[in-house]
KEKOL-71605 format. One line per field, with one value per residue: x, y, z of N, C-alpha, C in turn. Coordinates in steps of 0.1 Angstrom, whole numbers. Example, Ala and Ser with C-alpha at 12.3 -4.5 7.8 and 13.67 -1.06 7.14 Angstrom:
<atoms>
n_u	132  128 .
n_v	-57  -22 .
n_w	78  71 .
ca_u	123  137 .
ca_v	-45  -11 .
ca_w	78  71 .
c_u	132  129 .
c_v	-33  0 .
c_w	78  79 .
</atoms>
This chain:
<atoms>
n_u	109  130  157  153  123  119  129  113  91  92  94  71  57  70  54  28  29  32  8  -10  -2  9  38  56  71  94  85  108  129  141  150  176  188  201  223  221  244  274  259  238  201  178  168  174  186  177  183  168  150  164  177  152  151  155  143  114  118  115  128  147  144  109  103  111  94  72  75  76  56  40  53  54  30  33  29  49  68  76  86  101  121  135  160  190  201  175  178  159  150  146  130  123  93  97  97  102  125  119  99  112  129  112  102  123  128  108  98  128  153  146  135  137  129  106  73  68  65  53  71  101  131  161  194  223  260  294  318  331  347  337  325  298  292  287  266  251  248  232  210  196  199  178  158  150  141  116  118  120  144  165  193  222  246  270  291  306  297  315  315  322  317  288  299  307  279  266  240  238  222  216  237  255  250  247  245  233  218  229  261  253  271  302  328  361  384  386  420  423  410  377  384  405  406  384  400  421  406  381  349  331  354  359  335  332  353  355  330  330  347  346  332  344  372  401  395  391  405  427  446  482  496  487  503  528  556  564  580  567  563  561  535  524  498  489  475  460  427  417  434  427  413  384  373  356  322  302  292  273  287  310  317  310  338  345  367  374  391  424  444  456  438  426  416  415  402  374  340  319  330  320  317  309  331  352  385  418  445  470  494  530  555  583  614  645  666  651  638  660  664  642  643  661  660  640  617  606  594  563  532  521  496  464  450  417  419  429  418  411  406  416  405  380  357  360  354  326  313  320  303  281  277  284  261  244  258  253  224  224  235  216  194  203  204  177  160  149  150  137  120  116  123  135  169  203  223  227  245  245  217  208  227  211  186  191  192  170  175  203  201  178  190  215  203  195  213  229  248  266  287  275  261  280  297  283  275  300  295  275  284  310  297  279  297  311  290  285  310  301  306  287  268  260  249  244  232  258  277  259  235  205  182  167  146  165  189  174  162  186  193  174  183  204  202  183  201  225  201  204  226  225  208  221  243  234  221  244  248  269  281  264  276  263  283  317 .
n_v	-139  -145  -163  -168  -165  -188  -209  -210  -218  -242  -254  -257  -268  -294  -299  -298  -321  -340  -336  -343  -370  -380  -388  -397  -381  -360  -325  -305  -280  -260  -251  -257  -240  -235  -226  -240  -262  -267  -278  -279  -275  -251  -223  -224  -249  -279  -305  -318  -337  -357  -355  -365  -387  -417  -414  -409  -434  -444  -443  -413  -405  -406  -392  -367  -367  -361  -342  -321  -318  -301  -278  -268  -259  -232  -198  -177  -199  -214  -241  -271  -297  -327  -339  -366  -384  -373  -347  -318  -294  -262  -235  -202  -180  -152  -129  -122  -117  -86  -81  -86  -63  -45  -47  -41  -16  -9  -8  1  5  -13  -34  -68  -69  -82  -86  -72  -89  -98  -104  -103  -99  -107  -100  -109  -96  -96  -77  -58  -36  -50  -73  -57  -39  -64  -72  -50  -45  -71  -68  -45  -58  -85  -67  -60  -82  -89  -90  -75  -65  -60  -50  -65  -57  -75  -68  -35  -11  6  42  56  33  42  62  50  40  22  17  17  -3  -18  -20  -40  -69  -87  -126  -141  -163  -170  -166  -144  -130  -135  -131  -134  -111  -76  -63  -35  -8  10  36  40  27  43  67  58  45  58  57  45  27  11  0  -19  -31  -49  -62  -78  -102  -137  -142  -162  -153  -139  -96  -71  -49  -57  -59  -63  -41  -22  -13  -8  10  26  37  55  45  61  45  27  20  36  59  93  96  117  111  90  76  70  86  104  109  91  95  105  101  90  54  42  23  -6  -6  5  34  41  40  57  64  100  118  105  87  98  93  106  110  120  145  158  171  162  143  160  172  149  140  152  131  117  127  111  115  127  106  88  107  100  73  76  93  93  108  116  87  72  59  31  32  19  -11  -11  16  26  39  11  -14  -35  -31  -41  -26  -4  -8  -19  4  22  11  15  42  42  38  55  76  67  73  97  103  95  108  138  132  129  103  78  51  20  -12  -28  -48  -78  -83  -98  -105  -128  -132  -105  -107  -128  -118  -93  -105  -126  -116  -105  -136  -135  -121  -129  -155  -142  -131  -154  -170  -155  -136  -114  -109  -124  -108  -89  -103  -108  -80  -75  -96  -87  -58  -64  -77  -55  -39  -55  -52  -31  -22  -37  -42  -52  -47  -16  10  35  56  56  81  91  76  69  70  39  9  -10  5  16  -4  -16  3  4  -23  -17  3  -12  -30  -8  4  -19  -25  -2  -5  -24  -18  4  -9  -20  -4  14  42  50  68  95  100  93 .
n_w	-50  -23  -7  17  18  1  17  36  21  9  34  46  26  32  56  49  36  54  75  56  57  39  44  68  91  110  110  94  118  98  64  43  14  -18  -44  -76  -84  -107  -136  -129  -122  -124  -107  -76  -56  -32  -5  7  8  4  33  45  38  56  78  67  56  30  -3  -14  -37  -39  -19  -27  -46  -34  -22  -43  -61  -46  -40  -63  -66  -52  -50  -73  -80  -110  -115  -106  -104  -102  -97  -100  -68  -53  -54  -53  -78  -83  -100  -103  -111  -133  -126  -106  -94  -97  -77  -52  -54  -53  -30  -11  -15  -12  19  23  49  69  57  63  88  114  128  157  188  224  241  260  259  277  280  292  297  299  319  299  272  245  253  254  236  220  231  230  205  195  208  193  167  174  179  158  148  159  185  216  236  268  282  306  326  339  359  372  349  326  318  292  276  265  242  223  217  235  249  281  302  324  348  372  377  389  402  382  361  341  313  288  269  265  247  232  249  244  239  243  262  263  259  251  225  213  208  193  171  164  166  145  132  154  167  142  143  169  159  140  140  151  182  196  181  183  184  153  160  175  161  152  138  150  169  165  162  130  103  77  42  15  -12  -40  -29  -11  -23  -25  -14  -37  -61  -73  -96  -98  -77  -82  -95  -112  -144  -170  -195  -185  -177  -147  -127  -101  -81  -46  -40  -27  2  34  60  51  73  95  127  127  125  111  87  61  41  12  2  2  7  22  6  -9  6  5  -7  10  8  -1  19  37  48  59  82  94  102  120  135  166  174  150  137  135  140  128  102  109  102  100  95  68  36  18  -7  5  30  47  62  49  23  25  30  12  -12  -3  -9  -35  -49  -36  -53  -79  -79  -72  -99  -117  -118  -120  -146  -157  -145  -127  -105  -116  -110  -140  -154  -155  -145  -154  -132  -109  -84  -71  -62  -51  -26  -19  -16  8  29  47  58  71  94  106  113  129  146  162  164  181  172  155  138  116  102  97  81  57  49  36  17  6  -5  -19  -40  -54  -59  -80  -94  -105  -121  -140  -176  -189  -170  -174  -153  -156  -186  -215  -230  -258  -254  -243  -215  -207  -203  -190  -179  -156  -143  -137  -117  -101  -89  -76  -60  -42  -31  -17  -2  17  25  39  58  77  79  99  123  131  142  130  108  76  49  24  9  -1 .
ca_u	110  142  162  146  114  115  131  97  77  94  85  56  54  73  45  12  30  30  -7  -20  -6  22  51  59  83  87  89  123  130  143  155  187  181  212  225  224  263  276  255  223  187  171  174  178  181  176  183  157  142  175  174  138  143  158  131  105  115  112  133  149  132  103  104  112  82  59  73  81  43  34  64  54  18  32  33  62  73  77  90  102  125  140  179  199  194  165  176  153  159  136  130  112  90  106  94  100  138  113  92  124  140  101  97  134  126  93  101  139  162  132  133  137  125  98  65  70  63  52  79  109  144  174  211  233  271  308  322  345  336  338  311  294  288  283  255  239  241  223  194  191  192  166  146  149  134  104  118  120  158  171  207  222  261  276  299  307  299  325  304  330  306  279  307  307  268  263  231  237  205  214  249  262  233  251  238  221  218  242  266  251  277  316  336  379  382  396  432  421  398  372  390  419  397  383  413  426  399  369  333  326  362  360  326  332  370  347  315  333  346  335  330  361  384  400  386  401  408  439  457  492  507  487  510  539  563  573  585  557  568  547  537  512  486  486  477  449  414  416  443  424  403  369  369  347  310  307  286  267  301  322  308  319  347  342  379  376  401  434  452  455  423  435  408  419  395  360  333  312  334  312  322  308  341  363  398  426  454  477  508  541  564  595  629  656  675  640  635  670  662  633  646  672  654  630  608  603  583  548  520  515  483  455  443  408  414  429  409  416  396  417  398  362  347  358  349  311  308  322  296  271  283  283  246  239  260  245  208  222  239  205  180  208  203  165  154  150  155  125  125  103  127  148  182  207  227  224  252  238  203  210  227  197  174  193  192  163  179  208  195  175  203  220  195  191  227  237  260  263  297  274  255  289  302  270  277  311  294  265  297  315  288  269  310  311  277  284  319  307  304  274  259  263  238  239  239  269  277  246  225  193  182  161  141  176  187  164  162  200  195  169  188  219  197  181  217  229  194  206  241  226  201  229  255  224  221  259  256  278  274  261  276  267  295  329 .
ca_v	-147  -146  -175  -172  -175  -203  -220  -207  -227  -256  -263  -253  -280  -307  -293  -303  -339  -346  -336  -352  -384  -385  -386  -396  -374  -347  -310  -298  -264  -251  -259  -252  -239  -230  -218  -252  -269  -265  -287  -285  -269  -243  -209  -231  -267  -283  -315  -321  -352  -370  -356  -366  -404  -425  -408  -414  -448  -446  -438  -399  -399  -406  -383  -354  -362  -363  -323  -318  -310  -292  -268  -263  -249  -220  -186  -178  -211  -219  -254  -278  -307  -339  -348  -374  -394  -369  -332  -305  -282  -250  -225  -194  -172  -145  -115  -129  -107  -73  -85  -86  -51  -38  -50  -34  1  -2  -13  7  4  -21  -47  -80  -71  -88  -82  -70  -100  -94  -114  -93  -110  -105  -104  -102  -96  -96  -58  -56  -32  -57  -78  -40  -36  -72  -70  -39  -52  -83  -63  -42  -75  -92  -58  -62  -95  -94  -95  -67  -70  -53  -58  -68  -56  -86  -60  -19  -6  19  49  56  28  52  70  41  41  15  17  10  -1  -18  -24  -48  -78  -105  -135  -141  -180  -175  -148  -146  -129  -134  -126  -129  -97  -66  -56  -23  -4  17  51  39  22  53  82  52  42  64  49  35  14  8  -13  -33  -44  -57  -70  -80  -117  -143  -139  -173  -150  -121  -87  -71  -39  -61  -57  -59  -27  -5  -11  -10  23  24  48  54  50  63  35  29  17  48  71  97  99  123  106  77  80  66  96  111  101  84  110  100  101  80  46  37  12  -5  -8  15  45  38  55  56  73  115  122  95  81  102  86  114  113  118  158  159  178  146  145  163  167  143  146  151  121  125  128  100  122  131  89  87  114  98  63  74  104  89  118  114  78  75  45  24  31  7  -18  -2  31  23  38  4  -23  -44  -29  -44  -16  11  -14  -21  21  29  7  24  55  43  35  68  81  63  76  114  109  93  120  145  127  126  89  72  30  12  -26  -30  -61  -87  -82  -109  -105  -135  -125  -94  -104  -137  -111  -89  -114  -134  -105  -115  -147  -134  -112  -141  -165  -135  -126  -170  -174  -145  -139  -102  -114  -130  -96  -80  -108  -105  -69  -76  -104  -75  -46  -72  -81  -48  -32  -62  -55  -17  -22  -45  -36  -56  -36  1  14  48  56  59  90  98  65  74  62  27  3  -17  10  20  -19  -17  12  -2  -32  -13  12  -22  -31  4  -1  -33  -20  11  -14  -33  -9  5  -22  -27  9  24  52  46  82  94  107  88 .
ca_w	-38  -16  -8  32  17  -9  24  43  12  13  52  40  17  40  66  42  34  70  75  45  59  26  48  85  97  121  103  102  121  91  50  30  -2  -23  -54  -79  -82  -122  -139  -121  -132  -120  -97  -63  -53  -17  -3  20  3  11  45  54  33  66  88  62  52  16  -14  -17  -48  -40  -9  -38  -56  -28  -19  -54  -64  -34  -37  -79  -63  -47  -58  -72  -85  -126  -121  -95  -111  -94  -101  -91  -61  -49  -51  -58  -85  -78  -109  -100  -122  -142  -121  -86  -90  -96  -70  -44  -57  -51  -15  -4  -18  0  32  28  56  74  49  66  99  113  132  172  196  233  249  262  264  284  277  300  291  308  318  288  260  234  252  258  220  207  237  220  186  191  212  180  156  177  185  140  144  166  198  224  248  279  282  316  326  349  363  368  335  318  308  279  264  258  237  212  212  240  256  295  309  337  358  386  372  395  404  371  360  330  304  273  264  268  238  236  252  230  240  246  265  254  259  237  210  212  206  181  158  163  168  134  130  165  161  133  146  178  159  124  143  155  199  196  177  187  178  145  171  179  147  163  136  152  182  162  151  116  93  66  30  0  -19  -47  -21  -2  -30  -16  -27  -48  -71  -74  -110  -92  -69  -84  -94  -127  -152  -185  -206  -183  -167  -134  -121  -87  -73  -43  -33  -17  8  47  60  59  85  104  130  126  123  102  75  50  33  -5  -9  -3  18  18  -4  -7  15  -4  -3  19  3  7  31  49  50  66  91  101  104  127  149  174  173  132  136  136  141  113  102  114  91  98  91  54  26  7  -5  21  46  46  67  40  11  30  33  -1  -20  2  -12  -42  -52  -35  -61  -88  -79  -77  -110  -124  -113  -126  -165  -156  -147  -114  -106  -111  -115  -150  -161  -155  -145  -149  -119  -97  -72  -64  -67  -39  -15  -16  -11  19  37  61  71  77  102  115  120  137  165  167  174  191  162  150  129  106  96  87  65  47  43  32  2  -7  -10  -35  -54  -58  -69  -95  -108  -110  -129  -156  -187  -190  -165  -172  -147  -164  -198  -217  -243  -268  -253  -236  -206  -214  -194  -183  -171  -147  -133  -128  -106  -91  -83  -74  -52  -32  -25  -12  9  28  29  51  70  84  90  110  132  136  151  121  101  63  49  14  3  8 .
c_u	124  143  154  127  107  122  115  87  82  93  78  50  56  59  28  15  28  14  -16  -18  4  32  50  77  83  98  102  121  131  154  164  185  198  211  227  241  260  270  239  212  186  176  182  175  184  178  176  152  155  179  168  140  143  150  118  104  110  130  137  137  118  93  104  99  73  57  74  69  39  39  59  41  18  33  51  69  70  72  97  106  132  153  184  196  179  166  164  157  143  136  122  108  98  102  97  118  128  105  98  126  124  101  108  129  113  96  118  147  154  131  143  135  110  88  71  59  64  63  93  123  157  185  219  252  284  310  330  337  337  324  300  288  286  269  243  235  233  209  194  185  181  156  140  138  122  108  130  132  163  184  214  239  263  286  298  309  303  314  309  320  297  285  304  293  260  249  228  224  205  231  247  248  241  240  230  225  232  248  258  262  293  324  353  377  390  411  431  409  392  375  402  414  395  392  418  415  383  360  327  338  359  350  324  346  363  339  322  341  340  339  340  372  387  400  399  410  422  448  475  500  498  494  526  549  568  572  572  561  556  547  524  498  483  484  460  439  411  426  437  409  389  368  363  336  309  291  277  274  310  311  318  327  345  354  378  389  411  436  451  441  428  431  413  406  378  353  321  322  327  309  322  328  356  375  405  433  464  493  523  553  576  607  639  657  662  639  647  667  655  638  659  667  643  621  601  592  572  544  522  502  470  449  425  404  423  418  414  407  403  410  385  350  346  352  331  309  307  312  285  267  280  268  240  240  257  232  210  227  225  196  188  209  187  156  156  148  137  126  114  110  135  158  193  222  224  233  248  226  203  212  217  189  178  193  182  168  191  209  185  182  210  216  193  206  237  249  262  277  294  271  270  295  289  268  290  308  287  274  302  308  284  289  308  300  280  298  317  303  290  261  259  250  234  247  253  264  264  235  219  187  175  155  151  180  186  160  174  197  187  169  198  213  189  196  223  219  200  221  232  220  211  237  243  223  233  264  266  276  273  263  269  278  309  345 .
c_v	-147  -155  -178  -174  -184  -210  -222  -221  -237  -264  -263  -268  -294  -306  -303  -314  -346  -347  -345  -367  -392  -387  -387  -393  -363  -334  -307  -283  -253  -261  -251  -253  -228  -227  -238  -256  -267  -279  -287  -273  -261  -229  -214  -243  -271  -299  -323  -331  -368  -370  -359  -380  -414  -426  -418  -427  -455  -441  -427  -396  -398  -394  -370  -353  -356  -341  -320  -313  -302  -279  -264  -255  -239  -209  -187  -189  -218  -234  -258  -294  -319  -340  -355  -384  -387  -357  -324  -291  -271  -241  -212  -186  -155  -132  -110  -118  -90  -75  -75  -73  -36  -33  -44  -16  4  -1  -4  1  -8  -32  -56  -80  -76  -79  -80  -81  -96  -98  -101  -101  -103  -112  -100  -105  -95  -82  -59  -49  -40  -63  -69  -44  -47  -72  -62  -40  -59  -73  -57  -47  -80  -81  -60  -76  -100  -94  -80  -72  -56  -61  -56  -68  -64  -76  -44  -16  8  29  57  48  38  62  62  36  30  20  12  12  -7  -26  -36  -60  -90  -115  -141  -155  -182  -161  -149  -138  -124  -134  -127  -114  -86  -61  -46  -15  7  33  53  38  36  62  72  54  52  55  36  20  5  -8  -22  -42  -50  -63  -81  -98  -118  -141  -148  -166  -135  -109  -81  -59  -42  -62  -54  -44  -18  -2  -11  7  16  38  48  57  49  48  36  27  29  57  77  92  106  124  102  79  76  72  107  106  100  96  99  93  86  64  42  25  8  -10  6  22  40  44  49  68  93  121  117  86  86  95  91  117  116  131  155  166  172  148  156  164  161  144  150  142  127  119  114  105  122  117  87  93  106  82  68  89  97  100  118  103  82  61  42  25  20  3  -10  10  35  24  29  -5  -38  -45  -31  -37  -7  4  -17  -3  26  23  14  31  56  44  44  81  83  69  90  119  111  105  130  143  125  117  87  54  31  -2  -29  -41  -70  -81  -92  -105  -114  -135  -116  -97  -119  -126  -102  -98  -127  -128  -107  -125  -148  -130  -125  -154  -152  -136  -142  -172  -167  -136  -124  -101  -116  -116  -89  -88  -104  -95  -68  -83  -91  -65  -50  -71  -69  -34  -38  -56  -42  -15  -30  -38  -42  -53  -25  3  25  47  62  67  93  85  75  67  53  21  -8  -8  14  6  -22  -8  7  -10  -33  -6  0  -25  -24  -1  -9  -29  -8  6  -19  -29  -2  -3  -25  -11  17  33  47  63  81  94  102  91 .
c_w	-33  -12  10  30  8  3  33  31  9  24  50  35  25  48  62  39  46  75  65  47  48  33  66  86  105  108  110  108  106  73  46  18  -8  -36  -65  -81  -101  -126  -137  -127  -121  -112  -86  -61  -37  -20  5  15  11  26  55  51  45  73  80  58  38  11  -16  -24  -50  -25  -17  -43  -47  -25  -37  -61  -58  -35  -51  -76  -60  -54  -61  -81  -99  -127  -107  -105  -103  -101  -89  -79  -56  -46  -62  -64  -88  -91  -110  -110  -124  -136  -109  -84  -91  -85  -56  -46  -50  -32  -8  -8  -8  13  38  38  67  68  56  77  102  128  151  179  215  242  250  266  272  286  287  295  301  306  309  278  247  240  252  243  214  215  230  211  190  196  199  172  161  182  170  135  154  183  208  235  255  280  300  321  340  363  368  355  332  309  298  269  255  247  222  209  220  244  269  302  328  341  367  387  380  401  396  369  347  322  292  265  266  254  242  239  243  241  249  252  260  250  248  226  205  198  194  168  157  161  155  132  143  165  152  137  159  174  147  125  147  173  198  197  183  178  165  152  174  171  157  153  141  165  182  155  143  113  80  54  21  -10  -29  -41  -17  -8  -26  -26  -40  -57  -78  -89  -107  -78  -69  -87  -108  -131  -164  -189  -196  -171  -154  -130  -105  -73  -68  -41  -25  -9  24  46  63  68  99  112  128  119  113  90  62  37  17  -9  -7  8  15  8  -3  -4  3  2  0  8  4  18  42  57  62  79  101  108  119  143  154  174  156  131  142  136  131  113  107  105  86  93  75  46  14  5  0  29  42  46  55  28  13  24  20  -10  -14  -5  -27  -53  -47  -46  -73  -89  -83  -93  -126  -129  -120  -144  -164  -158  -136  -118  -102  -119  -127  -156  -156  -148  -141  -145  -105  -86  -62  -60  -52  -25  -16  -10  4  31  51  68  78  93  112  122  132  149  169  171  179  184  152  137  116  92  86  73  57  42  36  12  -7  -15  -20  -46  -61  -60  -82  -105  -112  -122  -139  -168  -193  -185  -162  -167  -155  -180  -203  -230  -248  -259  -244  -229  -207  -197  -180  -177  -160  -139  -128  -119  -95  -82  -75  -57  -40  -24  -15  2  26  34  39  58  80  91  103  124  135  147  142  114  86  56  31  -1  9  -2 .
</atoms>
């Protein structure tokens, strides 16, 4: 069961106290269900009993009990405990994580979208390519979640857009009742973005805030000459001892690859046979040169186009990459991921399973920012789980492949999943190979 719907079966439950006549109150739109605080029982605990007591006119705790049986009926659900003044401590049955790892492999790149709805919506946006592309995301996100959008340009629309993957449907939409979408506008227009960051940085430095702040596209070094000095950050890919694909013999580490990007802006980066070679550091004397010849400086690289795990986008892509890599190393020791146990990984195993609501909060509050942090938490989590030592996805030395395993991969290979659903929907590329 995922954390969107043990909140689904908790309305659920508020839903049948209200009918039965246990409870006067009006059903909330929607329930918070979290991870318990140090100390507390179970998988997930909610507060909803202390939210509904004033309404209802009783006791928390006795508001807990009343959902607190209802909620223990459902599938899914062990145990259902009361702490404190009236939180809900949730414990779900022991299969409900294979369950989750099942329903992403099935559903793939599709998992957490919802049924298509006849209703057809319309966005209309400001001429700026920043509102241009958070416009297009959201139709995406809410085409993801039931609901069919035409997008609506306020203005003359720049057909550069289409470059960065816009979808211009309809121009010069004046006189319309309201924006749905005005965003700080980006710096730069879409021809520069462009020639600067290519398609994929491009869209995440416009979607990756929030529409308040301004876009990450505005990084002020990329507008700055420097001198470039070799430093340990900047060492290529193929320095870096996790640039290759981890084997039997060696287990994988999940600090990505440093470096400035050697391709630079392309957005098909994705060449099994890796970058370049790494430049050769300049001299003192060459240093001097450069500092003093105007023709010698260069751009400071753009935050975005850093192969580091500074940069979000390359840290999202590279985990991608990675769980791709994990599957080909599998199938090459002859075993594939399948969930037949456990796996205790609640980090990883949360961001998989929030995955629908983020996606639902998105397309509800217009909010395409939210999707990326969310691919930013899954990227973290699903590095950590692949670097521990606790969880060698693949075997190490003489061991032979086992039932754990083949549930880490499976858990790893849901992960990868959601990571290439998202970047999907953000319009970016999900390569295998990075």
């Amino acid at each position: 069961m995922t954390p969107a719907e043990l909140s689904r079966t908790v309305r659920h439950a508020v839903c049948r106290a209200v009918e039965d006549g246990a409870l006067r109150v009006d059903a909330p739109r929607d329930v918070k269900v979290e991870r318990p605080r140090p100390g507390g029982r179970g998988d997930y605990a909610t507060g909803i009993a202390l939210r509904l007591a004033r309404q209802a006119g009783r006791p928390a705790v006795e508001v807990a009990a009343e959902l607190g049986h209802r909620i223990a009926a459902a599938p899914g659900i062990a145990a259902v405990d009361i702490t404190g003044p009236g939180f809900l401590n949730i414990t779900l049955e022991p299969d409900t994580q294979q369950r989750l790892v099942r329903d992403v492999l099935e559903r793939g790149e599709k998992y957490g979208w919802t049924d298509l709805t006849r209703a057809v919506e319309e966005i209309t946006y400001r001429a700026d390519v920043r509102a241009a592309v958070i416009a297009d995301t959201l139709r995406r996100i809410r085409l993801s979640q039931g609901t069919p959008s035409r997008t609506f340009c306020e203005g003359a629309a720049d057909p550069v857009w289409a470059g960065l993957g816009v979808r211009i449907e309809a121009a010069h939409a004046h006189g319309r009742p309201r924006t749905d979408v005005a965003p700080v506008p980006a710096a730069d227009d879409a021809t520069t973005l462009l020639r600067r960051l290519g398609v994929d940085a491009t869209r995440w430095g416009l979607l990756a805030a929030a529409a308040h702040d301004r876009p990450l596209t505005d990084h002020p070094a990329a507008h700055e000459p420097a001198v470039h000095e070799p430093t340990a950050h900047d060492r290529p890919l193929t320095d870096h001892p996790t640039a290759h694909e981890p084997t039997a013999h060696e287990p994988p580490t999940h600090r990505p690859p440093t470096g400035p990007s050697p391709t630079g802006p392309s957005p098909t980066d994705a060449s099994p046979a890796g970058p370049s070679a790494a430049p050769t550091p300049a001299r003192p004397a060459d240093r001097r040169a450069a500092t003093t010849h105007p023709r010698a400086t260069a751009l400071t690289p753009h935050p975005l186009l850093l192969q580091h795990e500074r940069n979000p986008l390359f840290r999202v892509r590279y985990a991608h990459a990675r769980a791709r890599a994990l599957s080909r190393n599998a199938a090459q020791l002859g075993f594939a991921g399948s969930p037949d146990e456990h796996v205790d990984a609640p980090a990883l195993t949360a961001a998989v399973g929030g995955h629908p609501a983020v996606l639902a909060d998105a397309a509800r509050l217009g909010a395409p920012d939210r999707l990326a942090r969310h691919l930013e938490v899954t990227a973290d989590a699903l590095l950590s789980f692949q670097s521990s030592a606790q969880h060698s996805v693949l075997p190490v030395g003489d061991e032979k492949p086992s039932a754990a395993h083949r549930s880490r991969l499976a858990l790893a290979e849901a992960a990868g999943t959601v990571l290439a659903g998202g970047l999907s929907l953000l319009g970016i590329s999900a390569p295998d190979h990075l």
